[in-house]
N, C-alpha and C positions, 0 to 999 in steps of 0.2 A: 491258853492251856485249858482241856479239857475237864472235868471233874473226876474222869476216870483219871485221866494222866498225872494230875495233881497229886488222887488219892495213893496211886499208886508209890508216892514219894514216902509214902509211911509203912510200905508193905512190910519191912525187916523193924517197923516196932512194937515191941510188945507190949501194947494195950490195946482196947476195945478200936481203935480204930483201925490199926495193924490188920487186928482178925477180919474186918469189914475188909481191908484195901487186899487180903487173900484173897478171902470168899468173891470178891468182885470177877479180879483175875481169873477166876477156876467157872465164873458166871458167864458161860460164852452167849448168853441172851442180851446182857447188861448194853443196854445202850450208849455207848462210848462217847458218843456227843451230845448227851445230855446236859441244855442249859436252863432248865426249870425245873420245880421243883415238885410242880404237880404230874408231870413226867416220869420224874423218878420216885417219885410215892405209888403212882401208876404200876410200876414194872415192882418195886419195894414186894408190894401188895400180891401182885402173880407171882411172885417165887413164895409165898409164905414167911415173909421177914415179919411183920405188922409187929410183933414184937419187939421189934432193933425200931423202928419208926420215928423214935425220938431220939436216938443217939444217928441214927442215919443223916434225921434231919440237923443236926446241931453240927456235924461234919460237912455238911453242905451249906451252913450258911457261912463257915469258917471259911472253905472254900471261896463264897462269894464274897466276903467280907477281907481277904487276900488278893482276890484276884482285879474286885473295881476300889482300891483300896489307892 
């Protein structure tokens, strides 16, 4: 499973991660099969998130730490 498709499974909750797995969905740049994480700090960074940067990252290592778990 992808980290978009993953995040995706939290769209309908409301907290900080919810609003991220929106904004992602509504993100038609967001690279969909993104599996690093210098990647996704990469693209983070060109949309103007750099302030989510550390909750972004802490939902992706969740991710990772789910997915090779």
């Amino acid at each position: 499973m992808s980290f978009y498709d993953w995040l995706q499974e939290f769209a309908d909750v409301n907290l900080p991660i919810g609003d991220f797995a929106k904004d992602v969905r509504e993100d038609k740049t967001f690279p969909k099969n993104v599996d690093n994480w210098q990647d996704l700090e990469q693209h983070i960074l060109s949309v103007n998130l750099g302030a989510e940067v550390d909750k972004i990252h802490n939902a992706f290592n969740y991710y990772l730490a789910e997915e090779y778990h």
